[in-house]
C-alpha positions as CSV (number, residue, x, y, z in Angstrom):
1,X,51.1,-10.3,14.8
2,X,53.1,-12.6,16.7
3,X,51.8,-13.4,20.9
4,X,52.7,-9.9,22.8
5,X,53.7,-10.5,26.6
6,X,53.9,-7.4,29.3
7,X,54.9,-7.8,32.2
8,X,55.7,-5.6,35.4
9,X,55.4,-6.5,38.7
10,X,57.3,-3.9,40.2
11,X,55.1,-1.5,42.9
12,X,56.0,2.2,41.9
13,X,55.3,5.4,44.4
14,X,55.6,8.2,42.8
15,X,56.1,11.5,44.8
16,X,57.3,14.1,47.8
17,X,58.8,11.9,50.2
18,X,58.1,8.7,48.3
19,X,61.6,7.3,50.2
20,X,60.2,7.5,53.4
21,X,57.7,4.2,52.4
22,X,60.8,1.9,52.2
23,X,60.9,0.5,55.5
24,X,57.3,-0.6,54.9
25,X,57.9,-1.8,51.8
26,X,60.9,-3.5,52.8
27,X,58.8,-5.3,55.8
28,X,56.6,-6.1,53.0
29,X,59.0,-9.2,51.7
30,X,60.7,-9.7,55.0
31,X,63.7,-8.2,54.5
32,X,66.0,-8.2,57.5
33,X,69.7,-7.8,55.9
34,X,70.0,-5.3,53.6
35,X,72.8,-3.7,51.2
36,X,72.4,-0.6,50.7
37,X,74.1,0.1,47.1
38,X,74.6,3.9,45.8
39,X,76.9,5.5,43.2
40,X,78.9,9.3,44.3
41,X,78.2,11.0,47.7
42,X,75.1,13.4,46.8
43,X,73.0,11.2,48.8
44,X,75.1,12.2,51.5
45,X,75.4,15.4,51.1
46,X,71.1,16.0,50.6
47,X,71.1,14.4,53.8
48,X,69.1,10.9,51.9
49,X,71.5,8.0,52.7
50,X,71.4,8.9,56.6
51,X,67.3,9.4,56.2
52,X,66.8,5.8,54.7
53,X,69.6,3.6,57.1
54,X,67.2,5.8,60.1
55,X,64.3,4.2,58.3
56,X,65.5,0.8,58.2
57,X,67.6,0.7,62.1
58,X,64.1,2.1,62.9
59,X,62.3,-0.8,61.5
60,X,65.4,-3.9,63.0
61,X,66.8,-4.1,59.5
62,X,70.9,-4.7,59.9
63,X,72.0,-2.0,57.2
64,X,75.5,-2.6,54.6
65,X,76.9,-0.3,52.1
66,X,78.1,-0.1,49.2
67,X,78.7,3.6,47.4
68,X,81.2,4.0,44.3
69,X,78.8,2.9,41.2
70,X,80.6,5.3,37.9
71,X,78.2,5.6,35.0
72,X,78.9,2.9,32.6
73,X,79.0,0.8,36.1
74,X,82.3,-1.6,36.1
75,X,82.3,-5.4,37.0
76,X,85.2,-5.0,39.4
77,X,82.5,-3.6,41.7
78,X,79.9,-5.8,41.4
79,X,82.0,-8.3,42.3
80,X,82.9,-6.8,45.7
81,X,78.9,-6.4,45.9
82,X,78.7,-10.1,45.6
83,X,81.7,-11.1,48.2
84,X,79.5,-8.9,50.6
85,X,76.6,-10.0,50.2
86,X,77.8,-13.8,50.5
87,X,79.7,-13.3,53.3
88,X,77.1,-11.1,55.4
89,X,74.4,-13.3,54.5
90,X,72.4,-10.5,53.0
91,X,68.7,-11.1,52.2
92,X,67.8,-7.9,50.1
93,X,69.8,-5.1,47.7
94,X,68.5,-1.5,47.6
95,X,69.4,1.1,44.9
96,X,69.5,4.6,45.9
97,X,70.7,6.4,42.6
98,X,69.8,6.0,39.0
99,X,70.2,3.5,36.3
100,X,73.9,2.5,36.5
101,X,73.4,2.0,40.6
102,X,70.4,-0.1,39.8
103,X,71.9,-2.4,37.3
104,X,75.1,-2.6,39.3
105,X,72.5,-3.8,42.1
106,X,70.8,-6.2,39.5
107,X,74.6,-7.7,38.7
108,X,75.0,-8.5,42.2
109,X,71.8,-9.8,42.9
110,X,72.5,-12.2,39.7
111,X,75.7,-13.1,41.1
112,X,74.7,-13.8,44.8
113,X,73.5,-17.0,43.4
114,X,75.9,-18.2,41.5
115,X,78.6,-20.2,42.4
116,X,81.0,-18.3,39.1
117,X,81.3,-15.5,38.1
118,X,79.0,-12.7,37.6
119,X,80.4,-11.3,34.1
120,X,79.5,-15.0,32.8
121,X,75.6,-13.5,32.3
122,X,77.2,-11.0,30.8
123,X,79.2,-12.8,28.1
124,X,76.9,-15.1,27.4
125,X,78.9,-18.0,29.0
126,X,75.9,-18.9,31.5
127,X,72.4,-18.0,31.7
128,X,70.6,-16.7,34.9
129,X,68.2,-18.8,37.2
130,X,67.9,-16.7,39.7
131,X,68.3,-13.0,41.6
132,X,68.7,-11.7,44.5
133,X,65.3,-8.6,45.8
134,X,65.8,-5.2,44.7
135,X,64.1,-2.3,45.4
136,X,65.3,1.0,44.5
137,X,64.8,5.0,45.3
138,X,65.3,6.5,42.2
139,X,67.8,9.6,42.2
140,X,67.9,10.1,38.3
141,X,65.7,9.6,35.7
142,X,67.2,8.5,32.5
143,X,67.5,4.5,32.1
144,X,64.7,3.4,33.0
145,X,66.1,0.1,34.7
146,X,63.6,0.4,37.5
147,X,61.1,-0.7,35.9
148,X,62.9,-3.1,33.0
149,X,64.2,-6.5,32.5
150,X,67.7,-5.2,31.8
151,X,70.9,-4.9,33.4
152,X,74.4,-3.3,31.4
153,X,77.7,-3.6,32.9
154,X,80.9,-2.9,32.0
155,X,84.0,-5.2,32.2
156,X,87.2,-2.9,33.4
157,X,89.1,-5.6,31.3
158,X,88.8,-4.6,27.5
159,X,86.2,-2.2,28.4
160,X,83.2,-4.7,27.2
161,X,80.0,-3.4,28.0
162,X,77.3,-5.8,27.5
163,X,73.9,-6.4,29.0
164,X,71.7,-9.0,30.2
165,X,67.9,-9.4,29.7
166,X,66.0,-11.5,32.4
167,X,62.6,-11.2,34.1
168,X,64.5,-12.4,37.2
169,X,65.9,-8.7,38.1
170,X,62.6,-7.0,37.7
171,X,62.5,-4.9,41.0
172,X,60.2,-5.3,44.0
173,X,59.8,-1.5,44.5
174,X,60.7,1.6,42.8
175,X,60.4,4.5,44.9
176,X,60.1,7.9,42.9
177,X,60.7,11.8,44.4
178,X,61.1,14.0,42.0
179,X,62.6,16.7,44.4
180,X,65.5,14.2,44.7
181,X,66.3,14.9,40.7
182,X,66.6,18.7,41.1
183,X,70.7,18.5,42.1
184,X,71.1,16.9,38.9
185,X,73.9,19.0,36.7
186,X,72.3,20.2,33.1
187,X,74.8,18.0,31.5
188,X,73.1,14.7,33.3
189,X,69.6,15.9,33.3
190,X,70.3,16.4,29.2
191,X,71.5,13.0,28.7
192,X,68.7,11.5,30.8
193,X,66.6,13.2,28.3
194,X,67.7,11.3,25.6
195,X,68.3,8.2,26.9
196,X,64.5,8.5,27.9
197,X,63.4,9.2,24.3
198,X,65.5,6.4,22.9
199,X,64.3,3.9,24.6
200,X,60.9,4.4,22.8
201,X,62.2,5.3,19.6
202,X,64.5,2.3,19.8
203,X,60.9,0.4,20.2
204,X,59.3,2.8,17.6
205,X,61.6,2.3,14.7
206,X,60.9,-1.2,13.7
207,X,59.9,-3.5,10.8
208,X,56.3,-5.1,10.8
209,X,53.4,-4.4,12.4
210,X,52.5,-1.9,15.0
211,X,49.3,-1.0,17.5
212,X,48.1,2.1,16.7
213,X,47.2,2.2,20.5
214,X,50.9,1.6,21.1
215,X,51.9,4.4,18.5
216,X,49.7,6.7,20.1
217,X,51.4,6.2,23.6
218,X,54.9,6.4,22.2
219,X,54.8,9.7,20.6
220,X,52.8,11.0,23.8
221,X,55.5,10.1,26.1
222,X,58.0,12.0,23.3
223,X,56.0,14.8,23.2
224,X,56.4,15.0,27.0
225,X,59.9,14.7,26.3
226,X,60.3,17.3,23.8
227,X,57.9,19.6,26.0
228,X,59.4,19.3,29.6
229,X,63.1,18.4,28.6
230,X,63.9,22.2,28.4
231,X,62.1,23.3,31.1
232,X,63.9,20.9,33.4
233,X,67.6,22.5,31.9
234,X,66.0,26.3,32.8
235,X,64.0,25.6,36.1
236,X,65.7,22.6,37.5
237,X,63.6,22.8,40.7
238,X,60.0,22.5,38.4
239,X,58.6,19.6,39.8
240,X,56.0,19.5,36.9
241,X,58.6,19.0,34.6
242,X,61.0,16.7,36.6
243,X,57.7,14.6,37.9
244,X,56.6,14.1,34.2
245,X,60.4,12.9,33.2
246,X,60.9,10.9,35.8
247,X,57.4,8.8,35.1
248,X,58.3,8.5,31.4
249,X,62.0,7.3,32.5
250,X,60.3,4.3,33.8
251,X,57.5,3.7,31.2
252,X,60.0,4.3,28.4
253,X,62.1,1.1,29.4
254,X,59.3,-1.4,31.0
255,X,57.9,-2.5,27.7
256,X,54.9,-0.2,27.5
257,X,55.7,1.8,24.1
258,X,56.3,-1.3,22.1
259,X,53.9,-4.1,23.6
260,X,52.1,-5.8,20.5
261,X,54.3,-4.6,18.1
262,X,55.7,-7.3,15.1
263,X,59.2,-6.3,16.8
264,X,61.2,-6.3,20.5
265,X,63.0,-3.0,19.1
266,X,65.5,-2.1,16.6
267,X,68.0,-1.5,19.3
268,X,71.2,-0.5,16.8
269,X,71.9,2.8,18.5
270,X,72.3,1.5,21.7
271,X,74.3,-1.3,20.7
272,X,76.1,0.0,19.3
273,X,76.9,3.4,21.8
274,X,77.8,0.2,23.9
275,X,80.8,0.1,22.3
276,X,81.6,3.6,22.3
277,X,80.8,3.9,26.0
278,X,83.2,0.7,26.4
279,X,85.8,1.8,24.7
280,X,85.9,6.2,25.4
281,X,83.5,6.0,28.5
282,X,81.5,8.5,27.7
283,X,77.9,9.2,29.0
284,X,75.0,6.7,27.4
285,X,72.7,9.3,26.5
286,X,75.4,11.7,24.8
287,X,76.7,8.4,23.1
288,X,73.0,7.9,21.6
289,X,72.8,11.1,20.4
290,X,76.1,11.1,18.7
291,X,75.1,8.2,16.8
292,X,70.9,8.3,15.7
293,X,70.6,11.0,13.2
294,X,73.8,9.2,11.0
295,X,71.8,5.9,12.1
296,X,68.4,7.3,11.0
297,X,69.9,8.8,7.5
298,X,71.5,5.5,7.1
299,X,68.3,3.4,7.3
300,X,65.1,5.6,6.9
301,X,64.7,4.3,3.2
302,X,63.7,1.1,4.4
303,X,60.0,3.0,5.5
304,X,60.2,6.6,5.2
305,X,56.6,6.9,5.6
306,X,57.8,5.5,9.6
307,X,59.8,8.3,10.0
308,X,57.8,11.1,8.7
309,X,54.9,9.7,11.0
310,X,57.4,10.3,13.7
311,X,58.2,13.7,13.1
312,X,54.5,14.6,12.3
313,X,53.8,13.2,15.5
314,X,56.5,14.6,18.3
315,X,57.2,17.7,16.5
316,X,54.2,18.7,14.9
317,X,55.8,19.0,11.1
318,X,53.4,18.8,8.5
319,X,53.0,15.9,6.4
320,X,53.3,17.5,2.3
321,X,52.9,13.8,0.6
322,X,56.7,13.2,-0.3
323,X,57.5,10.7,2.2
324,X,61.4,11.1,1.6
325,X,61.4,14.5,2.7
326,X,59.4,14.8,5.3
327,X,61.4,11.3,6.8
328,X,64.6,13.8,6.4
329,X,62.8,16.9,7.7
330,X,62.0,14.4,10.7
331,X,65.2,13.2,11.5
332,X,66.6,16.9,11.1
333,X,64.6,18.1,13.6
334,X,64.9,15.6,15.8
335,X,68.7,16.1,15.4
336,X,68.5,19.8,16.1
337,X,66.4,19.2,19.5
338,X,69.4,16.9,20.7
339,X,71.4,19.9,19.7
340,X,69.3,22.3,21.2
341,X,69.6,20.1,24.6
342,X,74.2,20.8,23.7
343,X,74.0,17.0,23.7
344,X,76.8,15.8,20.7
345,X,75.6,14.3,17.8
346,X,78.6,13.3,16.1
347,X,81.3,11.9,18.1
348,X,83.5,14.0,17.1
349,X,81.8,16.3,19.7
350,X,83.3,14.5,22.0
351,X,86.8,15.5,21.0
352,X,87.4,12.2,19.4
353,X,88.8,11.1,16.3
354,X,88.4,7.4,15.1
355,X,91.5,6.1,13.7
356,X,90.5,3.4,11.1
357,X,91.7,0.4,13.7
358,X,89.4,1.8,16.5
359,X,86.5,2.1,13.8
360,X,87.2,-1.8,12.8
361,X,87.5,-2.6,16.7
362,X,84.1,-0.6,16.9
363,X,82.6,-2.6,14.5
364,X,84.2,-6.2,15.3
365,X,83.1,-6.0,19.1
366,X,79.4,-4.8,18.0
367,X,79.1,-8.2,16.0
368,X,80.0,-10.0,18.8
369,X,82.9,-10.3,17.0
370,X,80.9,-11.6,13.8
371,X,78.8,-13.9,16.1
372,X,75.4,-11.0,15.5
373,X,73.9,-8.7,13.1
374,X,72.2,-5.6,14.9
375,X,68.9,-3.8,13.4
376,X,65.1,-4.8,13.3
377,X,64.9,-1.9,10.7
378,X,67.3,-2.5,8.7
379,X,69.9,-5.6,9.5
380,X,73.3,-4.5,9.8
381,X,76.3,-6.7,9.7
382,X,79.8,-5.6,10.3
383,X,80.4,-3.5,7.3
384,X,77.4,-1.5,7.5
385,X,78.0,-0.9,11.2
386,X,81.3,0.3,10.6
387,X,80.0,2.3,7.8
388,X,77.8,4.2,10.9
389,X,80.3,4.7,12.8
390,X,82.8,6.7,10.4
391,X,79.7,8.6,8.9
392,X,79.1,9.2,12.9
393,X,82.9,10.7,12.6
């Protein structure tokens, strides 16, 4: 088993009126500038953006703003973030929304100290040395990026969406209420759910070895998943079920479900939903679901015995000795919950239909345009990626 690393030095506070500790943590690294970076105007409306610039007038800390962050967040606006930043001579960058406000935040803090431009991480031009302190107060549970390495951003010209992966961005502070989840519409709250689950399964499914200790913890936190991912869509106000999301949002990205295994992650699926997102803009969890189950039929033969662990696991399906139908009885059901959740899960749920030159673009941009293969489970160059996508149809 090759060396395993984990690391997280962000401080989490999870809870009622968790927000209310950011002008201490904020004193904490000495923060005295601070933009304040959000994405639409719920946190004005619940009253939260006012609460926090209170908190930091109250504690001499020159407050800047920054709202407008769209899911699949675009470059145009990080680099307005930037231009801020450099001009006000801003020290620190705080997140008040979910994953596409944070990594928005994370873009900016990348490009504050860098003399190009910011999309260079991005495209791979240049690599980071350096970012700007975050904190965050979480409004949605769903990417995780408050406790991960990563940051995805999408470039308004060609509708790219790529990501970068450095320890540099890891927050200072994540500040958790799940109260502050409760406005979320069923359609968001759904997506989040998935987006949570994939980022372990994207860990789970993998070639090599694996901790059983690992395994163990992955399935628990889909179990949760499957458990409270309902309740949340009926009782949007539980805080049972939108505390135990919101945790798992953040230990499903920060490296926890696959430390020690022979693999980062397979990471296909979200790959390639990049390019769907890029291209149609549609939400990143919906994207995911419209793609695993053709993924997972595409693949599963590589270890079937993987998959029917999984579905023994998370859904409780009983294990009969024929691996290949149990790893189809897994991926089934795994399907149906999306369904059950009126997430897609084919993209023509969406209302879209792939012409043979968008399923080639698809395809081309996923390969880097043939400069990658995707997959840990199975590799997949161009032709089988474009294969997924018009089974996906």
């Amino acid at each position: 088993m090759a060396l395993a690393s984990y690391y997280t030095p962000t401080h989490v506070l999870l809870g009622k009126d968790a927000y209310k500790e950011v002008g201490n943590e904020l004193k904490k690294v000495g923060a005295k500038k601070v933009l304040i970076h959000y994405g639409s105007d719920r946190i004005k409306k619940n009253g939260l953006l006012n609460s926090v610039i209170n908190i930091l007038e109250n504690a001499e800390i020159e407050v800047f703003t920054l709202g407008g962050v769209v899911p699949n967040p675009r470059v145009s606006l990080v680099r307005k973030g930037v231009e801020i930043v450099k001009n006000e001579s801003i020290d620190f960058i705080l997140a008040i929304g979910g994953g596409s406000v944070i990594d928005s935040s994370k873009a900016i803090g990348y490009g504050s100290l860098y003399d190009g431009d910011v999309w260079d991480f991005y495209s791979q031009k240049a690599s980071p040395k350096a970012c700007m302190s975050i904190g965050c107060i979480l409004t949605m549970a769903a990417a995780g990026s408050e406790m991960s390495d990563s940051s995805v951003i999408t470039n308004d010209d060609g509708g790219l969406k790529r990501g970068c992966n450095t320890d540099y961005c890891r927050l200072k502070f994540a500040l958790l209420d799940p109260e502050y989840t409760y406005s979320l519409p069923k359609y968001q709250t759904a997506c989040a759910v998935v987006d949570i689950m994939m980022h372990t399964m994207e860990r789970f499914f993998i070639k090599g070895n694996t901790l059983c200790f690992t395994d163990n913890m992955a399935t628990a936190l889909l179990r949760t998943m499957v458990k409270y991912g309902p309740i949340a869509l009926k009782e949007p106000e539980n805080y049972e079920a939108r505390a135990n999301i919101m945790w798992a949002s953040s230990v499903s990205h920060n490296g926890f479900t696959g430390f020690g295994n022979d693999a980062r992650g397979d990471w296909a699926c979200h790959q390639m939903e990049h390019e769907l997102s890029g291209m149609f803009d549609v939400a990143h969890g919906a994207g995911l679901s419209a793609i695993w189950s053709t993924w997972a039929r595409y693949v599963y033969k590589e270890n079937p015995k993987r998959f029917a662990f999984f579905g023994h696991e998370v859904f409780g399906l009983e294990l009969t000795g024929d691996e290949d139908k149990d790893a189809n009885r897994a991926i089934d059901t795994t399907e149906a919950f999306f369904k059950s959740l009126d997430m897609p899960i084919r993209i023509s749920d969406f209302g879209i239909n792939l012409t043979d030159d968008q399923l080639e673009e698809l395809a081309t941009k996923a390969t880097f345009y043939g400069k990658r293969t995707l997959g840990s489970f199975m590799t997949l160059d161009h032709d089988r990626i474009k294969a997924i996508y018009s089974l996906a149809k």
